[in-house]
Structures are given as structure tokens and as C-alpha cells.
SESE-981268 format. One record per residue (C-alpha): residue number from 1; chain; x negated, y, z negated. Coordinates in steps of 0.001 Angstrom, whole numbers. Last residue first. Example, Ala and Ser with C-alpha at 12.3 -4.5 7.8 and 13.67 -1.06 7.14 Angstrom:
+-----+---+---------+---------+---------+
:   k : c :       X :       Y :       Z :
+-----+---+---------+---------+---------+
:   2 : A :  -13670 :   -1060 :   -7140 :
:   1 : A :  -12300 :   -4500 :   -7800 :
+-----+---+---------+---------+---------+
% end
This chain:
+-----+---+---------+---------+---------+
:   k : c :       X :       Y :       Z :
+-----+---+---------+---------+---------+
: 273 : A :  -22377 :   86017 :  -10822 :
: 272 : A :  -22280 :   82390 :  -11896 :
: 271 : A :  -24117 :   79984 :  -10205 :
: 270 : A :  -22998 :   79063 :   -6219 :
: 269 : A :  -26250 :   78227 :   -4474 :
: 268 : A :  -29076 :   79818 :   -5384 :
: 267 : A :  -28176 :   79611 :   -9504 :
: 266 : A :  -27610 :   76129 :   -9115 :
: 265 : A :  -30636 :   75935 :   -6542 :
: 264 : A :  -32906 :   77670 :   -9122 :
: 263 : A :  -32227 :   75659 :  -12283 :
: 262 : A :  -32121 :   72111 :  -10604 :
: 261 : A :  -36133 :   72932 :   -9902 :
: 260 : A :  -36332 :   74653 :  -13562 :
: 259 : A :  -34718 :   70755 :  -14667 :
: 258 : A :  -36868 :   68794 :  -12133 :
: 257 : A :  -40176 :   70571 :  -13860 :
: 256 : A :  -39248 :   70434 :  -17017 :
: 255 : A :  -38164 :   66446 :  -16563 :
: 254 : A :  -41582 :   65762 :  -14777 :
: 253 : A :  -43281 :   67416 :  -18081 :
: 252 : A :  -41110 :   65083 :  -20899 :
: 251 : A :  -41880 :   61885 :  -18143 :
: 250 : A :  -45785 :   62794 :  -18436 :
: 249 : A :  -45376 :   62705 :  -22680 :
: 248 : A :  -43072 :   59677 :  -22760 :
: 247 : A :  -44530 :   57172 :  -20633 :
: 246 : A :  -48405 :   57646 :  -21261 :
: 245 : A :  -46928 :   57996 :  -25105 :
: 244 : A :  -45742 :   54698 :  -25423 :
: 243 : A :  -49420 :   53841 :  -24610 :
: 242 : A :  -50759 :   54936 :  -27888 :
: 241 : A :  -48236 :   52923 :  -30101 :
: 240 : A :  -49493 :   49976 :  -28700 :
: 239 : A :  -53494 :   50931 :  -28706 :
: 238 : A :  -52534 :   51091 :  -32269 :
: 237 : A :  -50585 :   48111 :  -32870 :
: 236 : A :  -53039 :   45430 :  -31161 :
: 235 : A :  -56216 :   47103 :  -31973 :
: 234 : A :  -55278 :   47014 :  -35736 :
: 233 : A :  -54355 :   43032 :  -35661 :
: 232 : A :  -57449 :   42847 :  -33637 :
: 231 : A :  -59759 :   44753 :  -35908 :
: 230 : A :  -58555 :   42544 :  -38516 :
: 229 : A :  -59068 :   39387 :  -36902 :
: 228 : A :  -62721 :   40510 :  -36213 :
: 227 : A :  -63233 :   40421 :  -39919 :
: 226 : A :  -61491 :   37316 :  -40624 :
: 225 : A :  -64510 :   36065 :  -38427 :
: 224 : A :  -67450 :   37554 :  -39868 :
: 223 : A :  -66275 :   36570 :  -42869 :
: 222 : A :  -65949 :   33172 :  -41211 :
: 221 : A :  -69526 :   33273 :  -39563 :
: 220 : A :  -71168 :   33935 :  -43529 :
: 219 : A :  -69072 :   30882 :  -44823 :
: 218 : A :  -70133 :   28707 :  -42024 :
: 217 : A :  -73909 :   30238 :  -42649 :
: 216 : A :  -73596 :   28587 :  -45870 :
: 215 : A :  -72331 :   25925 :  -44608 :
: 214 : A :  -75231 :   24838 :  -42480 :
: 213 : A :  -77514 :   24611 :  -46242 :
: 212 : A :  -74807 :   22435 :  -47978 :
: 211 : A :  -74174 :   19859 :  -45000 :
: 210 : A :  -71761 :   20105 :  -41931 :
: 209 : A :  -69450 :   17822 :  -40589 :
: 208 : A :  -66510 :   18234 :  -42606 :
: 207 : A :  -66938 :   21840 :  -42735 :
: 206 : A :  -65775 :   22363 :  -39426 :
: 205 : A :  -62116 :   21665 :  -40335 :
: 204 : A :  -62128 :   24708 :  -42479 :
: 203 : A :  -63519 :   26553 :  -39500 :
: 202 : A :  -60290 :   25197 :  -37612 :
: 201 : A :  -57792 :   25969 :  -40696 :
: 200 : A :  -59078 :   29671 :  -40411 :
: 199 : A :  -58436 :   29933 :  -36727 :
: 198 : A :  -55245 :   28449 :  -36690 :
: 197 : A :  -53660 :   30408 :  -39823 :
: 196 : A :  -55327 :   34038 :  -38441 :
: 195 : A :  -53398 :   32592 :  -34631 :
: 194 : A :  -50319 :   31924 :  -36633 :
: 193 : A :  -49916 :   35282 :  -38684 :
: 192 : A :  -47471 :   36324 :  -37181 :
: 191 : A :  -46544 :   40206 :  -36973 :
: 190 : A :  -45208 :   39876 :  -33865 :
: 189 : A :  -47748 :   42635 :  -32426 :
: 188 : A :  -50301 :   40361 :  -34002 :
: 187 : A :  -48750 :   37546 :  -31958 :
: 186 : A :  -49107 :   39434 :  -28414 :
: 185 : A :  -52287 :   40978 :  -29576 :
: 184 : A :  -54136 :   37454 :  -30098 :
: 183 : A :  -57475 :   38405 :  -28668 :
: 182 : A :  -59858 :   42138 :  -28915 :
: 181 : A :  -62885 :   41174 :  -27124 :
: 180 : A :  -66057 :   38519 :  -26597 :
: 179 : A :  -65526 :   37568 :  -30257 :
: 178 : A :  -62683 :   35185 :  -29583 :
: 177 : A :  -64160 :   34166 :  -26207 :
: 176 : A :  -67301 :   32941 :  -28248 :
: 175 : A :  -65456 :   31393 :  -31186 :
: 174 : A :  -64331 :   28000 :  -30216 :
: 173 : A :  -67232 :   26101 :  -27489 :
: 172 : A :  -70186 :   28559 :  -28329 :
: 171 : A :  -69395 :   28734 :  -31721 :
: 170 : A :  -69367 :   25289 :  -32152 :
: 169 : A :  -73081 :   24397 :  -30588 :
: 168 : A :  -74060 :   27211 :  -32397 :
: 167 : A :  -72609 :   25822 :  -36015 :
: 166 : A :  -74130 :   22296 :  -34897 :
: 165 : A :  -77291 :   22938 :  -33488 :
: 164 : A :  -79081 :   21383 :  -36038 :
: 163 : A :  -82823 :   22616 :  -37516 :
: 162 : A :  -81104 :   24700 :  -40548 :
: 161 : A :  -83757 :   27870 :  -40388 :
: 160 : A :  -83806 :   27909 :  -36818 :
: 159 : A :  -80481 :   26886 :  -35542 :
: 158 : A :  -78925 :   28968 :  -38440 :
: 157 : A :  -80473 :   31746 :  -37010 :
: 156 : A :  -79387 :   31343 :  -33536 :
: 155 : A :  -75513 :   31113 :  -35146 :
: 154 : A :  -76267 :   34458 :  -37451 :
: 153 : A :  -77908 :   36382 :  -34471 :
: 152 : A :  -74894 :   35540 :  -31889 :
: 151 : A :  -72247 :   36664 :  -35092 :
: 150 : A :  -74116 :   39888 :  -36194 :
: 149 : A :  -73913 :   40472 :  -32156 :
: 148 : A :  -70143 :   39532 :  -32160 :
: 147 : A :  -69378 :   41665 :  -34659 :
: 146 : A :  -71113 :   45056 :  -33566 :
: 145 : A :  -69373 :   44617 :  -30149 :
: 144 : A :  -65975 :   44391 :  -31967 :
: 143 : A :  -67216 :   47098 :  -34299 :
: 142 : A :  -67499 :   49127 :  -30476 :
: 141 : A :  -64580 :   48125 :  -29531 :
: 140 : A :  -62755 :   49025 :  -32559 :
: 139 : A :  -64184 :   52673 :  -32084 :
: 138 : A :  -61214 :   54383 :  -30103 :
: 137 : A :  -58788 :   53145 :  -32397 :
: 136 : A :  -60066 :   54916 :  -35277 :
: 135 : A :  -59789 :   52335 :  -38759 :
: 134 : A :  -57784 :   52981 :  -41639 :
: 133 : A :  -57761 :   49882 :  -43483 :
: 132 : A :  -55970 :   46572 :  -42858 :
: 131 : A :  -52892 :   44300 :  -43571 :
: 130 : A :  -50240 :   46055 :  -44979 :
: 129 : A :  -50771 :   49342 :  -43886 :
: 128 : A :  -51053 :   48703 :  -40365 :
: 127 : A :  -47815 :   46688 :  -40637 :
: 126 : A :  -45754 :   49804 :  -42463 :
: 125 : A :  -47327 :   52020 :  -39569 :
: 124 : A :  -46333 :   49494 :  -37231 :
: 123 : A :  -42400 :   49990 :  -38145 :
: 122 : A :  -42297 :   53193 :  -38364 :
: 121 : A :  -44548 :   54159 :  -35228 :
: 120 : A :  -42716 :   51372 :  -33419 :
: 119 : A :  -39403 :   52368 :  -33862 :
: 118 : A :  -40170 :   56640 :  -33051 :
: 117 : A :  -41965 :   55403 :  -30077 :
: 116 : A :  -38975 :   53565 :  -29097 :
: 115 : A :  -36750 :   56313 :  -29324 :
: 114 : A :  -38607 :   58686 :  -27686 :
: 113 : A :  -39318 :   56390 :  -24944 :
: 112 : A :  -35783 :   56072 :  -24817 :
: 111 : A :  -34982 :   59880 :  -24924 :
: 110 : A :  -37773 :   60672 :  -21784 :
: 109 : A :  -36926 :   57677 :  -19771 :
: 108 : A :  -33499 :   58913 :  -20239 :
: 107 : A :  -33850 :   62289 :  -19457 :
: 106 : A :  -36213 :   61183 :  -16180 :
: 105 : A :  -33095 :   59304 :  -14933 :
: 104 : A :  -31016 :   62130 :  -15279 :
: 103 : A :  -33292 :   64609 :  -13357 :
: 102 : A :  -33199 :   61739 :  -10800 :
: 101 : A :  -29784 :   61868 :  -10572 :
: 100 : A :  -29271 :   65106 :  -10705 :
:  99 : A :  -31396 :   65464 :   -7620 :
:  98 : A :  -29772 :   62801 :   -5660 :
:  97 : A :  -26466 :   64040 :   -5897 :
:  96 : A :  -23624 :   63384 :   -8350 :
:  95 : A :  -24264 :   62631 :  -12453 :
:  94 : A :  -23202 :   59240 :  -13871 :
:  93 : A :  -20574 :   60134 :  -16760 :
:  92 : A :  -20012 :   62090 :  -19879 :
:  91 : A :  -19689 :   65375 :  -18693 :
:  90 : A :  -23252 :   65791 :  -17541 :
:  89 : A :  -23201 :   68493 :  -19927 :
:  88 : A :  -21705 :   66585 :  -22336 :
:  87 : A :  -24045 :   63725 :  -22790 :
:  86 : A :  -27330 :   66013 :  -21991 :
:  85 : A :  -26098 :   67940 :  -25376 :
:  84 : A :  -25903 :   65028 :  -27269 :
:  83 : A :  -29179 :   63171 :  -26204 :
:  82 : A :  -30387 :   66980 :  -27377 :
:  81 : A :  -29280 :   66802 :  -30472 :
:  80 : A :  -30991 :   63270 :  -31233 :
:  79 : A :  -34229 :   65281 :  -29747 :
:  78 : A :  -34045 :   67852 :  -32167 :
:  77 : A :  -33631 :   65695 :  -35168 :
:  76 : A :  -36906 :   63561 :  -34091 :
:  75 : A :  -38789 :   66530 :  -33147 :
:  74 : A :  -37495 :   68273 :  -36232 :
:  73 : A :  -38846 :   65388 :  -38338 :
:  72 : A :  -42015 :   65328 :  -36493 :
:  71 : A :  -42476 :   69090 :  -37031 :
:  70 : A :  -42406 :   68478 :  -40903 :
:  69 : A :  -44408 :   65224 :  -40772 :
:  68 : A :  -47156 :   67536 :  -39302 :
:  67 : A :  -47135 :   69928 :  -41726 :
:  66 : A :  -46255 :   73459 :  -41376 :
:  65 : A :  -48200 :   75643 :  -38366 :
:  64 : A :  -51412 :   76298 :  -40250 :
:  63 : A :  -53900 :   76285 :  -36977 :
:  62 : A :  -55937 :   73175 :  -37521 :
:  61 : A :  -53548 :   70671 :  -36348 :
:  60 : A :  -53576 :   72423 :  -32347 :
:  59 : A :  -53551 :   69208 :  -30734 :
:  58 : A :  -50781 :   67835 :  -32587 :
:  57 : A :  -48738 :   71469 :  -32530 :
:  56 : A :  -49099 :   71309 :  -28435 :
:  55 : A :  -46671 :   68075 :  -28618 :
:  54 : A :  -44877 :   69036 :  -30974 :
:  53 : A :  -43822 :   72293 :  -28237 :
:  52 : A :  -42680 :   69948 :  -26017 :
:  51 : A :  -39265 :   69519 :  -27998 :
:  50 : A :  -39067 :   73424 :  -27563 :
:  49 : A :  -39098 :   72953 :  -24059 :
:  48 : A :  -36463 :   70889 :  -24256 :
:  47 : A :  -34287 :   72398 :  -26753 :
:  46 : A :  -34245 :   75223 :  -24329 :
:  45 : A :  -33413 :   73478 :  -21406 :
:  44 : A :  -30699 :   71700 :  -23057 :
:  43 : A :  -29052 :   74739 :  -24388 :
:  42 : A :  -29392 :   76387 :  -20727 :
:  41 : A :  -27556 :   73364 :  -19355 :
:  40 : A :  -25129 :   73092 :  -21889 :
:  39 : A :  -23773 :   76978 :  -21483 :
:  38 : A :  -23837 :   76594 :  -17979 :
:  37 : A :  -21794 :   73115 :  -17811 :
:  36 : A :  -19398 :   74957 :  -20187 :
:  35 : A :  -17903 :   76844 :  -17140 :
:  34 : A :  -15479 :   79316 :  -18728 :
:  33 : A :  -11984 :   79019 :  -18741 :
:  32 : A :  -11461 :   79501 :  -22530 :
:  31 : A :  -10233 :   76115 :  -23277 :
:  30 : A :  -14226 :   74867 :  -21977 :
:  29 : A :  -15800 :   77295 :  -23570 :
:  28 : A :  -13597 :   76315 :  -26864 :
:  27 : A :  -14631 :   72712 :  -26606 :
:  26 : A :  -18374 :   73427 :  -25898 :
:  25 : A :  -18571 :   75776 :  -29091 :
:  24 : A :  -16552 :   72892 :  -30915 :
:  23 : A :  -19198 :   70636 :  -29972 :
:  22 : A :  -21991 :   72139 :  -30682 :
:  21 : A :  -20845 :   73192 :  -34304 :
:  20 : A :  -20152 :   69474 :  -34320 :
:  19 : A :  -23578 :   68842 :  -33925 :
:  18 : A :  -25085 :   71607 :  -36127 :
:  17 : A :  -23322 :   70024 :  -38841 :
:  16 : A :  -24641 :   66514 :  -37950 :
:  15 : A :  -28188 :   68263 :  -37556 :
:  14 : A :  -28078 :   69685 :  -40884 :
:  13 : A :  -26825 :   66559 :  -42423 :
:  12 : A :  -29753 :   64817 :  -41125 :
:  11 : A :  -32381 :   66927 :  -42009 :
:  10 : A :  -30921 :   66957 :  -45887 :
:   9 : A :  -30574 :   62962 :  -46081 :
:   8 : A :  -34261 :   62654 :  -44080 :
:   7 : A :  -35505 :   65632 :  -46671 :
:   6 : A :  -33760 :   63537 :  -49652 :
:   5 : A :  -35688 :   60110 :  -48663 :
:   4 : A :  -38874 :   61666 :  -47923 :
:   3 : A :  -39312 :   63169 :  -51401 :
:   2 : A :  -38986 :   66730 :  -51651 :
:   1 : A :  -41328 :   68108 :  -54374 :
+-----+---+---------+---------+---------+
% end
């Protein structure tokens, strides 16, 4: 079996190889008269569209199409080649005209989404794994919900069955906002643990003023509590490394379209014959 390491050390050195390969193939169109902005453009529009093709393999995971790590890796490889190819086709400068512009603009949204989704998938993946269990992003919400109602029927019981208001009283004041909704997801995104610290050290202050029977249902409303942390550290990276891809995925399908728009008037007005 290949482990990760090797096939990144392998993937890599096939796409350095296959970058100077570029290269010289560029160099020697360009030495032999030809117009190597043709050859670059059609290279680009092909790794392109087969860049968009990951996208179609995530949706389609049950057809046997290789592994999804597998595709990933060529994504990432892919795309690194085609930052390359954009590089010299626009010859290494700021493109002319208002259309090549724009096309260029959408590249770069395009590569530097790509980029950053690829940094925060690796690096929130490792966080993820650290601190809490697999959990569907779409459903935290609804364990949120779940939460806060085992939390509003623990603090009326306690009422009840304790006869002082003093664990409702303070979760009405400190811990109803924090249930109301995922909290904290600028610092969980940090990976601090500072707002987990504060909130723990304020039900430990609680416990001063409580006797045996009211801190028992203390200890019940801080489970509760470390629980709805969790979901919140989870909600925080995941909905996170979702919304990268409302930049990257539209921006991939505006650049096909402005690159088979730049296709037709290069061709219409003065392509090769």
C-alpha cells in the first residue's frame, strides 16, 4: 500500500516533470515562429474543464470512478499546472482589454479559492479530528435545538424538585444566548480554547453558591454544556470549509463561460487560419 506521504512525493514529481515538459514545448513554439498563446490557451481550457470534472465525481461517489482522495490529488496537481499554464499564456503580465481582464480576474478567484480551500480542509480536518466526532453539518442545528430543550427542562426541573431558583435564575442571565445557536466561531476557527476555558471556569464559579442536591443538576447543565461547545467548534469549521466552495465552484463555471466567450472572438477576429 501507498502511504500518503510517497503518493504526495510521486504526484508531485510527476507534475514537476510534466511542468518543465510544458515549458520546453512553449519555449520551442515560441523559437519556431508559431503563436504559443494558441497552444496555452487550448491547454488551459482543457485542464479546466477537466478540473470541473471533481466536481461531478463528488456527486456521483457511487459510480466506481477511483477513490476520492485519488481525484483530489489530481485536482490539486492539476490545478498547480494550470496556475502555470495561465502564467505563460498571459505572458507573464496584466492581460489587455476588458474581457481578458475579467477572464483573468475570474482565474484568480478560481486558483486562490482553490488554494485556500485546499489550507483549510487540511488544516480543519486535523482540528475536527482532534476535538470532536463525526458529526453532519446540516444536523448541528437541530442537536443544538435538542440541547437547549434538555437544558430549559433540566433548569425548570431543578426549580421544582430543589425549591431555589438559583441554577434557572443563572441560566437565564449566562447560558440562554449560548444555547439559543451556534456562538464562539471566530475563536473556534482560531483554535482557542478561551471561550471552552471561560465558560467552564464560570459554572465552576457557580458552585460556590449552590448546595449538594442544586449541584447535581450543575453537573448535569455542564455536560450539557461542553456538549454544545462541541457542536460549535464543529459548526464553526465545517460550515467554513462549506462556504469556500460558494466562491470557488460558481467562479470555476463563470471562468468556462468567459474563456469559450474569449474562444470565439479570437478565432472571429484574427485566429489562426
Amino acid at each position: 500500500m501507498i502511504t500518503f506521504s510517497r503518493r504526495r512525493w510521486r504526484n508531485g514529481l510527476i507534475s514537476a516533470i510534466a511542468a518543465v515538459g510544458l515549458f520546453a514545448w512553449y519555449t520551442a513554439y515560441d523559437v519556431s515562429l508559431y503563436q504559443p498563446a494558441y497552444l496555452t490557451g487550448w491547454l488551459l481550457l482543457a485542464l479546466i474543464v477537466l478540473l470541473t470534472l471533481y466536481n461531478g465525481r463528488k456527486k456521483l461517489s457511487m459510480v466506481p470512478l477511483g477513490t476520492a482522495a485519488t481525484w483530489l490529488q489530481w485536482h490539486v496537481y492539476m490545478g498547480l499546472l494550470a496556475v502555470l499554464t495561465f502564467a505563460m499564456h498571459i505572458e507573464w503580465s496584466i492581460p489587455n482589454g476588458f474581457l481578458e481582464r475579467l477572464l483573468a480576474l475570474f482565474f484568480v478567484a478560481v486558483a486562490g479559492s482553490g488554494l485556500l480551500g485546499l489550507y483549510l480542509s487540511r488544516r480543519f480536518a486535523r482540528m475536527l479530528t482532534r476535538r470532536t466526532e463525526e458529526v453532519v453539518l446540516e444536523r448541528i442545528p437541530e442537536f443544538i435545538a435538542n440541547l437547549r430543550g434538555e437544558a430549559e427542562e433540566l433548569v425548570m426541573t431543578s426549580a421544582v424538585e430543589t425549591g431555589s431558583s438559583s441554577i434557572a435564575d443563572y441560566y437565564g442571565n449566562r447560558l440562554a444566548d449560548f444555547f439559543a445557536g451556534p456562538r464562539n466561531m471566530r475563536l473556534h476557527l482560531q483554535g482557542s480554547r478561551r471561550a471552552t476555558f471561560a465558560l467552564m471556569t464560570d459554572l465552576n464559579i457557580m458552585t460556590r453558591y449552590l448546595n449538594d442536591q442544586e449541584m447535581v443538576y450543575l453537573e448535569a447543565l455542564r455536560d450539557l454544556a461542553e456538549r454544545k461547545d462541541q457542536l460549535d467548534y464543529a459548526y464553526a469549521l465545517q460550515s467554513t470549509l462549506k462556504a469556500w466552495l460558494f466562491v470557488h465552484v460558481p467562479a470555476t463555471y463563470g471562468l468556462i463561460l468567459l474563456a469559450l466567450l474569449h474562444l470565439v472572438l479570437v478565432y472571429s477576429f484574427g485566429g489562426p487560419r
